[in-house]
C-alpha positions in Angstrom: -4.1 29.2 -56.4 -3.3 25.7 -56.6 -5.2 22.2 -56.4 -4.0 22.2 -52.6 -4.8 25.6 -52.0 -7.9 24.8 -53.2 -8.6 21.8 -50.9 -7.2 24.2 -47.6 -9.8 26.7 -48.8 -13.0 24.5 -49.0 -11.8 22.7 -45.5 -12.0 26.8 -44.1 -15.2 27.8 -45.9 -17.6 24.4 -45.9 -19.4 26.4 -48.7 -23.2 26.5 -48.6 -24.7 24.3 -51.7 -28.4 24.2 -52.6 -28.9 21.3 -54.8 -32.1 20.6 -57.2 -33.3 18.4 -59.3 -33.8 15.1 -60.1 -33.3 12.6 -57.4 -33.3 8.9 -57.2 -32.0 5.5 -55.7 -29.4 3.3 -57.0 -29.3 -0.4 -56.1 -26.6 -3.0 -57.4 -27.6 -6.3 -56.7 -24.2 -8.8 -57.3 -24.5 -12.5 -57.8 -22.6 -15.5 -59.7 -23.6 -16.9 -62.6 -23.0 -20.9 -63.1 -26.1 -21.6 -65.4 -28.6 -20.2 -68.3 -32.5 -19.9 -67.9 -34.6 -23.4 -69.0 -37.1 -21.4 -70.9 -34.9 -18.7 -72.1 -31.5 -18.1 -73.4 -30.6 -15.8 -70.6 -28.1 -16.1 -67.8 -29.6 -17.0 -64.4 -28.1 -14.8 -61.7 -27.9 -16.1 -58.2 -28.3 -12.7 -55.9 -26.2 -12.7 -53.5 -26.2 -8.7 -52.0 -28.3 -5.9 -52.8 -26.8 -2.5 -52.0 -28.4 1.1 -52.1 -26.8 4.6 -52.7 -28.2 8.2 -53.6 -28.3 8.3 -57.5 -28.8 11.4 -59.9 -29.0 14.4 -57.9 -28.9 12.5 -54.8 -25.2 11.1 -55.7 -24.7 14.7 -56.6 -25.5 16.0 -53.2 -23.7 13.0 -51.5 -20.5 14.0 -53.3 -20.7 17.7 -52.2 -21.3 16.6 -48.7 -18.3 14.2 -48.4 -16.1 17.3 -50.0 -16.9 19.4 -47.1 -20.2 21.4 -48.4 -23.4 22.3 -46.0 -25.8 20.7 -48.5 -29.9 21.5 -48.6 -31.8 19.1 -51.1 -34.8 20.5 -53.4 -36.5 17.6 -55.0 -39.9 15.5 -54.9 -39.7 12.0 -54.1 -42.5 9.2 -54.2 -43.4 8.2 -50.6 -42.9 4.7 -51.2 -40.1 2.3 -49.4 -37.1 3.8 -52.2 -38.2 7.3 -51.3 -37.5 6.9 -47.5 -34.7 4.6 -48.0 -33.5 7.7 -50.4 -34.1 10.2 -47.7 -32.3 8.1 -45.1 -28.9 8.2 -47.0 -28.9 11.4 -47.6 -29.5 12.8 -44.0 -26.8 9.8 -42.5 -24.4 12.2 -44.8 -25.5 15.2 -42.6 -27.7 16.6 -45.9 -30.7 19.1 -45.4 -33.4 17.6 -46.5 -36.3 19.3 -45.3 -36.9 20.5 -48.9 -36.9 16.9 -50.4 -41.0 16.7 -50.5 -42.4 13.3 -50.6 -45.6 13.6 -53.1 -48.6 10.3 -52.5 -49.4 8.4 -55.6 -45.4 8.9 -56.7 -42.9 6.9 -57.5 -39.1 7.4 -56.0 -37.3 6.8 -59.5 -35.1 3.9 -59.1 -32.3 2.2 -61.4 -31.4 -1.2 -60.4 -28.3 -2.9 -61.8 -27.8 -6.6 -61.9 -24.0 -7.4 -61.6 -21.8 -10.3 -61.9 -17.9 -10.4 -61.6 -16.9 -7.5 -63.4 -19.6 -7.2 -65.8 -23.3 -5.1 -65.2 -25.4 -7.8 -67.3 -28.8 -5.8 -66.9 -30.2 -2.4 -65.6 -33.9 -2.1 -64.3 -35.5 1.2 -64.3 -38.5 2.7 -62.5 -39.8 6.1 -63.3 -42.0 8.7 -62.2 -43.3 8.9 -66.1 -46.3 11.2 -65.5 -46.3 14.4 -64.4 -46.0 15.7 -60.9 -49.1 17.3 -59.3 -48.9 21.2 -59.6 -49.1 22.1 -56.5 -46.2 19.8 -55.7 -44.2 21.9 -58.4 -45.0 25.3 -57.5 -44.0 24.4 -53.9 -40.9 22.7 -55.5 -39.9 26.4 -56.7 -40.6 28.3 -53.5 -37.9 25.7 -51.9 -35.7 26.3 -54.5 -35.9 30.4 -53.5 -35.9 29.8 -49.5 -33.2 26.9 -50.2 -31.3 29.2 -52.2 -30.6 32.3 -50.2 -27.8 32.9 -48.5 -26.5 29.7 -50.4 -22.8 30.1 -51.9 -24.0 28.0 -54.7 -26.5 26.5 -56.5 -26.2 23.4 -58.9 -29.3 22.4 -60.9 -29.1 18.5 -62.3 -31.8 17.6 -65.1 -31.3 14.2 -66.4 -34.4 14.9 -68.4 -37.7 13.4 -66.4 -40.5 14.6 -65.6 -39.9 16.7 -62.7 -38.2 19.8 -64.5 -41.0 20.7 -67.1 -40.7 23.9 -69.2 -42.5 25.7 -66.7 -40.9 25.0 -63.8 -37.4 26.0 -65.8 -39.2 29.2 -66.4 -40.1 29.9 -62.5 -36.7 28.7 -61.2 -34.7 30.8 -63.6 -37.1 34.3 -62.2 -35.6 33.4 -58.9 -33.0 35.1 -57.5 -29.7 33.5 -57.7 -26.6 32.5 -55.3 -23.3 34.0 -56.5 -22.5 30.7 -58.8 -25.1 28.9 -60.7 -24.2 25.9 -62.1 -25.9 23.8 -64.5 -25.9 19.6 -65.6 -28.6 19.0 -67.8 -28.8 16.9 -70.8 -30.3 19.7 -72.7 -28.8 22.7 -71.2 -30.4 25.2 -73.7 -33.4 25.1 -71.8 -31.5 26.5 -69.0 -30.6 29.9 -71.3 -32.6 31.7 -69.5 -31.4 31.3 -66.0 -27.9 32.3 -67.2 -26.0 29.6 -65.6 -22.2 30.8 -64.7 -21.4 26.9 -65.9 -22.3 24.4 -67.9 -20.9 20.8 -67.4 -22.1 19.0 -71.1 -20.5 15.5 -72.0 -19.2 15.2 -75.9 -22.6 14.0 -77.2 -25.2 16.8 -75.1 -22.0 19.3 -76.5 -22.9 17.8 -80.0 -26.5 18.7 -79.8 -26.5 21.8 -78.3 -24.2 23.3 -81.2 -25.9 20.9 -84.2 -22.5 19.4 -84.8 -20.1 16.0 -84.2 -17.0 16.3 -82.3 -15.7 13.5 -83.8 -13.8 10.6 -81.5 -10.7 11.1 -79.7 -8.1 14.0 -79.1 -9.6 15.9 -81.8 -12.8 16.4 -80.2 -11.1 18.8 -77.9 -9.9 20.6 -80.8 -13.7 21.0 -82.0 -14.9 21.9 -78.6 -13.0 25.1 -79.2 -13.7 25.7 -82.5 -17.3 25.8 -81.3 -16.9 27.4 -78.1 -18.8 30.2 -78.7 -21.5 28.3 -80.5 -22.0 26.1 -77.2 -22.3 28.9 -74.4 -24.8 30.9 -76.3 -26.3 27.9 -76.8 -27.3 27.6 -73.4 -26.6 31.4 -72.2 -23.6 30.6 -70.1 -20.4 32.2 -69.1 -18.2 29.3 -69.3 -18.4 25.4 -69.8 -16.6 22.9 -69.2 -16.9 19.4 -72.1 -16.7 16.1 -70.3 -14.9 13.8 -72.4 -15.2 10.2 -70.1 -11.6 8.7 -70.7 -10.1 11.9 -72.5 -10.4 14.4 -69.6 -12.6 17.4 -70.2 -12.0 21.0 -71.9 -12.8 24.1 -70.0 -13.9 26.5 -73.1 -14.0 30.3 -71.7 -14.4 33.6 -73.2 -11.2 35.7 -74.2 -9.3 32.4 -72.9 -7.6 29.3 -74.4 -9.2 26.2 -73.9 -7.7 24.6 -70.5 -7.5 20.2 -71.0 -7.5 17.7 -68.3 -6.4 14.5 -68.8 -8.5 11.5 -67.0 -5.9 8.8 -65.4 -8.2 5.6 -66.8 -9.1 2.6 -64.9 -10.5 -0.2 -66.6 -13.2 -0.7 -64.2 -17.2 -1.9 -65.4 -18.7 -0.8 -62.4 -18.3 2.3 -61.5 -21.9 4.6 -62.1 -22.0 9.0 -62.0 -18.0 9.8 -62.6 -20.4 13.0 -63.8 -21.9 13.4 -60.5 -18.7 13.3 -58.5 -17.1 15.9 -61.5 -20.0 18.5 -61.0 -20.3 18.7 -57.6 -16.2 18.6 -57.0 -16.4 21.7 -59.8 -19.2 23.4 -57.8 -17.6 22.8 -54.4 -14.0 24.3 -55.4 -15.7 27.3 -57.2 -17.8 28.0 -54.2 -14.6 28.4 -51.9 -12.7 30.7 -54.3 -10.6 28.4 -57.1 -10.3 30.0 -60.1 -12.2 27.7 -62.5 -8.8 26.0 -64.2 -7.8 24.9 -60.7 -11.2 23.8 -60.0 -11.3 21.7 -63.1 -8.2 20.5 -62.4 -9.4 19.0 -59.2 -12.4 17.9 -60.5 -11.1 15.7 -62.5 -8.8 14.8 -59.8 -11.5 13.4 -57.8 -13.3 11.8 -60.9 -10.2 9.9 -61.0 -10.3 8.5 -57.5 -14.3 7.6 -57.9 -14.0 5.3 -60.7 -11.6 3.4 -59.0 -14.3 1.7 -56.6 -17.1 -0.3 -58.0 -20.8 1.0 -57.5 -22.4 4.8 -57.4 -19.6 6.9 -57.2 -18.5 9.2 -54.1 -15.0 10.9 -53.4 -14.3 12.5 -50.5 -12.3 15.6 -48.9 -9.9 13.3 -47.7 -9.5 10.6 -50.7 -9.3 13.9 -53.0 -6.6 15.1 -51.0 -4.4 12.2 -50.7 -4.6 11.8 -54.5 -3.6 15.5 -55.5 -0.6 15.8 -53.0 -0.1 12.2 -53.8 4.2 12.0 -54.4 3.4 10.3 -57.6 4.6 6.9 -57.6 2.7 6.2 -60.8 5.6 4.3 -62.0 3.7 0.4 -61.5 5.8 -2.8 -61.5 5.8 -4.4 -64.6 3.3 -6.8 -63.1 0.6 -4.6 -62.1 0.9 -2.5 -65.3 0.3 -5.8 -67.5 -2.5 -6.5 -65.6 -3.8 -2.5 -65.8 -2.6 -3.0 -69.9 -4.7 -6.4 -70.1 -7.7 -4.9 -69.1 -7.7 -1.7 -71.4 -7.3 -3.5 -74.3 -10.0 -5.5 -73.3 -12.3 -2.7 -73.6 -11.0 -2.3 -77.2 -8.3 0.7 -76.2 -5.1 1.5 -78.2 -2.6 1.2 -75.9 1.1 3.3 -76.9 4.2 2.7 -75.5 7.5 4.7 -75.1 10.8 4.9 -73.6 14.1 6.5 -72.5 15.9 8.1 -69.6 14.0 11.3 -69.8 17.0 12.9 -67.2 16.5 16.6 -67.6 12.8 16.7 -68.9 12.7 19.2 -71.8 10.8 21.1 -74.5 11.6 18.0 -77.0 10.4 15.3 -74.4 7.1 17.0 -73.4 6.7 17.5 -77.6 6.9 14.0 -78.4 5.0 12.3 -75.4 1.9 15.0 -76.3 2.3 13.3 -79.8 2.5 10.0 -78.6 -0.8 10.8 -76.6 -2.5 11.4 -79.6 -1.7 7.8 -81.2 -3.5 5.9 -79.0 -5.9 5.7 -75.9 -3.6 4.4 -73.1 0.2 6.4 -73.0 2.7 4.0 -71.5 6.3 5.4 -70.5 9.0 2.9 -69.7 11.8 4.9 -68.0 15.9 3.4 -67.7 16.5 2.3 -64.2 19.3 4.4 -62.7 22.2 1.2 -63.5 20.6 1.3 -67.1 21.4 4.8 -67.6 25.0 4.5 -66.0 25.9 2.1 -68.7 24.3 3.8 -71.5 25.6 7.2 -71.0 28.1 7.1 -68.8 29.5 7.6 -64.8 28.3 11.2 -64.6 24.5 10.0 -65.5 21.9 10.3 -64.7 21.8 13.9 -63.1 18.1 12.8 -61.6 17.3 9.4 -60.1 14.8 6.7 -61.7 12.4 8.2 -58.5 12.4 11.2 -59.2 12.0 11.1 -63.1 9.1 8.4 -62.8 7.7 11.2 -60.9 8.2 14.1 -62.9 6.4 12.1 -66.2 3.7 10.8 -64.0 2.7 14.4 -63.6 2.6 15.3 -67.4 -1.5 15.0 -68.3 -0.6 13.1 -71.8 0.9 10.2 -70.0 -1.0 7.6 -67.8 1.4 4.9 -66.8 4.9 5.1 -65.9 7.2 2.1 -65.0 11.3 1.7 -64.3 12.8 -1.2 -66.8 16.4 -2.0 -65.2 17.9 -3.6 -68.8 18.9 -1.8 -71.8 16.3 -1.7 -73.6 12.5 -2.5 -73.2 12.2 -5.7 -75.3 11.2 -7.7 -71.9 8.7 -4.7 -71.2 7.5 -4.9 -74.9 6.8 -8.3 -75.2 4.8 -8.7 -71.7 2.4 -5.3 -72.8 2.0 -6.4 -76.3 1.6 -2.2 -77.3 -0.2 -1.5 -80.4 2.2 1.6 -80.7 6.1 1.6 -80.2 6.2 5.6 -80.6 10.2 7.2 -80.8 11.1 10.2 -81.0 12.4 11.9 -84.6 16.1 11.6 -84.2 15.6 7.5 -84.4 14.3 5.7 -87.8 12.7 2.4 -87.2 16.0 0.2 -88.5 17.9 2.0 -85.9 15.8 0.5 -83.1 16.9 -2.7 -81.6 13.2 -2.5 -80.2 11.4 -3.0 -84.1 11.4 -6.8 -83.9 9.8 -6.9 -80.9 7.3 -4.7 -81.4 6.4 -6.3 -84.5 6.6 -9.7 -83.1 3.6 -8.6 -80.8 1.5 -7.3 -83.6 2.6 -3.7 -83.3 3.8 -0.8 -85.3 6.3 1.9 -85.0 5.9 5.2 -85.2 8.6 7.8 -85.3 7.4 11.3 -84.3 8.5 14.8 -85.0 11.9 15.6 -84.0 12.7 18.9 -81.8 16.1 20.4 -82.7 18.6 21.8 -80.1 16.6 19.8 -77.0 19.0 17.0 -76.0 19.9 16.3 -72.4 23.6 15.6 -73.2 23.8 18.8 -74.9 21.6 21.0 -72.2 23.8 19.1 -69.1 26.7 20.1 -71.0 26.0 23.6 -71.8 24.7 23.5 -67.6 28.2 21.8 -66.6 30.3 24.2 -69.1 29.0 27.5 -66.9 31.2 29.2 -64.7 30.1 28.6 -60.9 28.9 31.2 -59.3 32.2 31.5 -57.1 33.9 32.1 -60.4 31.8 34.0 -61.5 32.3 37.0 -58.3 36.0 36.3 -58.6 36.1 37.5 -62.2 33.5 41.0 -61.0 36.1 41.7 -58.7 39.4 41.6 -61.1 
């Protein structure tokens, strides 16, 4: 099955998804700032919008609801003004929730965020910090077991309040259970007991589940697996899948090798519950029959699309489904990828940068870009325009247009920006990006490179990777162009 299988699938079945946990409002209030505080040193904000959207398990459910699921909420709310406005979001997305119990003398948690340009200068929380009445809980369970049957699914979030004590983990891990249970908690070992088919950690609740770093970068999927094992027992569950943020994620499974996604980044400030959007996508595609590496895939797929627009985020069935049968014209203009470059390294990234023809895509191209990856953050590929090619190799090239090869690298996971330079080489390109990597390929040294002064010009280094014999494209056309054809080939079977 594949991504769009996948998608065709959950449009057919609308699976049935309970969801419980721990709800709450999100409000982004937006303003300029043009002065600082008399009697502080603090930036004034002049308010100039206040927007609302389902947070927590709320977001959760709204994500599952705009991917096509028949979604019942189990929660308790304060009934206070953010409560109803809470419940009033989530039934406009045509969610159940008949099971989301409003409790007096409660407060709906709520976590403001006070925004200006692209920059959230301060977040305002209020939580329900004592406990919830007991009746209120042991309902809370009995929802959970009428909410739950007949469900396809049932995903669990505990961002750690007060709502999902130690007891009430007990009682809703007795209950009987949907065919997929899936759990996002930041402490997912309390959930050992209820067995959870998946667990959705990020890199620091992997790290304290198994006592141990991961360390930064591509080598914490490498330590994922190594303590694969370690993190299902952990938390009892059959398979689990390591959010990394900007690296992707690692699905770590049982008698199988770890499957990596690669996130596409964005260099947005705004964006708020890329987790949310991940888990439910993951729960939603499970639910309808993807294998667990497809659903992954397409989770990631529609964290991708979420963190493009500022605020809570949401995907839906549609804007998931335009971006995995998207014909990949990831290859920018050199104008939009600056501005794309500009912004990552103002977040402090690493940006890499590469180029060539890449005509026939082979074994030594894939080898070197996955290296290339590791280098850096950001993996920039700078492909030949088709007249570049011409005069560099000759009338017969290229075999593939600059279309068409800009596509075929834009699918690889290891690289996240392609563009098309029409001169010789990229020293234009180079200059403009300002890379903090110029990676080549092994069969180069840096003297050879009419590149080197450039990139060193800008402040960057070269790095020459490891070189994979018997992979060229002149030599694989060749030895393509130097078969019989198939005409010949009957002609000779008949002599």
């Amino acid at each position: 099955m594949t991504a769009l299988d996948a998608l065709a699938a959950i449009r057919d079945r609308a699976p049935r998804v309970t969801v419980i946990g721990d709800f709450l409002l999100d409000g982004w209030w937006s303003g300029d700032i043009s002065r600082l505080a008399r009697e502080a040193p603090a930036p004034v904000v002049e308010v100039a919008e206040r927007a609302w959207a389902p947070g927590g398990a709320a977001n959760t459910a709204m994500n599952l609801a705009a991917l096509g699921a028949r979604v019942s909420a189990v929660g308790l709310i304060g009934a206070d003004h953010a409560g109803r406005l809470l419940r009033e979001r989530l039934a406009a997305a045509g969610i159940d929730t008949a099971r989301l119990r409003e409790v007096a003398d409660a407060r709906t948690t709520t976590k403001i965020r006070v925004v200006s340009g692209d920059q959230v200068m301060l977040r305002l929380d209020e939580t329900q910090v004592s406990p919830w009445p007991a009746d209120a809980l042991a309902r809370l369970v009995e929802d959970a077991r009428h909410a739950s049957a007949g469900a396809d699914a049932q995903l669990i979030c505990d961002y750690a309040s007060t709502l999902l004590a130690d007891e009430v983990v007990e009682a809703l891990a007795r209950l009987p259970r949907p065919p997929l249970r899936v759990v996002d908690a930041h402490d997912a070992a309390r959930w050992r007991r209820a067995e959870p088919d998946v667990i959705t950690p990020n890199a620091a609740e992997a790290e304290r589940l198994v006592g141990a770093e991961l360390g930064t970068g591509e080598e914490r999927v490498e330590r994922a697996a190594a303590v694969a094992d370690r993190l299902r027992a952990a938390a009892g569950a059959g398979a689990a899948v390591v959010t990394l943020d900007r690296s992707g994620t690692v699905l770590l499974r049982p008698g199988h090798p770890p499957v990596r996604t690669r996130a596409h980044p964005t260099p947005e400030k705004q964006a708020s519950g890329a987790g949310d959007v991940f888990v439910a996508a993951l729960t939603v595609a499970v639910a309808s029959g993807a294998p667990l590496p497809v659903a992954t895939e397409l989770a990631q797929a529609a964290a991708d699309v979420a963190v493009r627009k500022p605020g809570t985020c949401v995907c839906s069935l549609d804007e998931l489904a335009a971006w995995a049968g998207r014909p990949s014209d990831a290859a920018l203009d050199a104008d939009e990828l600056a501005e794309r470059i500009a912004a990552h390294r103002r977040a402090g990234e690493r940006v890499v940068f590469t180029n060539g023809c890449f005509d026939v895509l082979h074994r030594g191209h894939t080898s070197y870009l996955r290296q290339a990856r590791r280098l850096g953050d950001v993996l920039v590929v700078a492909v030949n325009g088709d007249a570049s090619v011409r005069r560099l190799k000759g009338p017969g090239r290229p075999v593939n247009s600059a279309s068409d090869r800009a596509n075929v690298l834009a699918a690889l996971e290891c690289v996240d920006y392609v563009t098309v330079f029409d001169e010789d080489t990229p020293a234009a390109l180079i200059r403009r990006l300002r890379p903090d990597v110029y990676a080549k390929g092994g069969d180069y040294t840096p003297e050879m490179l009419a590149e080197t002064a450039d990139v060193h010009a800008v402040g960057g280094e070269v790095a020459i990777l490891d070189y994979v014999s018997d992979h060229s494209t002149t030599e694989i056309i060749g030895r393509i162009r130097s078969r019989p054809a198939p005409a010949d080939l009957a002609r000779e079977g008949r002599r």
